[in-house]
N, C-alpha and C positions, 0 to 999 in steps of 0.2 A: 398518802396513808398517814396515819397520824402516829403511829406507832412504828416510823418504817427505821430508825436506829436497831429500836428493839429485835424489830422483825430480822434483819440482816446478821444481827449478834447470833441469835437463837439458829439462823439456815447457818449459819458458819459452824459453829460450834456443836451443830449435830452432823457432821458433815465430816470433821475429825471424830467426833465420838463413832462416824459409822467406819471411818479408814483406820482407826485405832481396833476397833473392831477385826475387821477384815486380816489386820495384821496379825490378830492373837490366831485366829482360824483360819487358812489357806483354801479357797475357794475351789481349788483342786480336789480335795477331800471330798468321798462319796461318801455317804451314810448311809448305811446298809440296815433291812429292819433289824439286823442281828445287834447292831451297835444301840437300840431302841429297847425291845422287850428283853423279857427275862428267861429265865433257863426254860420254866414251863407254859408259859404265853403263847408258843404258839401251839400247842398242843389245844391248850384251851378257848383258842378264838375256832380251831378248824372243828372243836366237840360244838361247839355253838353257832357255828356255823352252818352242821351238818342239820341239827336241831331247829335250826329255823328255818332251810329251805325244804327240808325232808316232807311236812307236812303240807305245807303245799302243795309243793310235785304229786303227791300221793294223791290228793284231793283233785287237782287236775287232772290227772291223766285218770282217773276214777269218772269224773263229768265227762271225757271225752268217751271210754271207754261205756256207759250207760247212753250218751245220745250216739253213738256207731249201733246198739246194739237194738233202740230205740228203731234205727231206719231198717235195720235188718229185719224187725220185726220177734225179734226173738225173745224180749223181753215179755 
């Protein structure tokens, strides 16, 4: 390698930069989404949540309920 000083300095030296890391944060430590979002985030992912799947589901079970009704002949 032509560069292989360089290369060994750089895998060394991030290698403490990741256990100097590790040291400041204890790998133990769970991250809960509560330590993540904000007071009202989760209110407003499950209001857009509801909003994106709602119309869907409506629309499908809408097609399934017209081809059931389609073979029954009722339509």
């Amino acid at each position: 390698m032509l560069f292989k000083d360089k290369y060994e300095r750089a895998k060394k030296w991030q290698l403490e930069q990741k256990e100097k890391e590790e040291a400041k944060h204890p790998a133990n430590y769970d991250i809960s989404p509560e330590d993540i979002i904000e007071k009202g985030d989760m209110l407003a992912m499950m209001i857009s949540g509801v909003l994106t799947i709602l119309p869907i589901v409506t629309i499908l079970l809408l097609i399934i309920v017209l081809v059931a009704m389609a073979f029954m002949r009722i339509l």
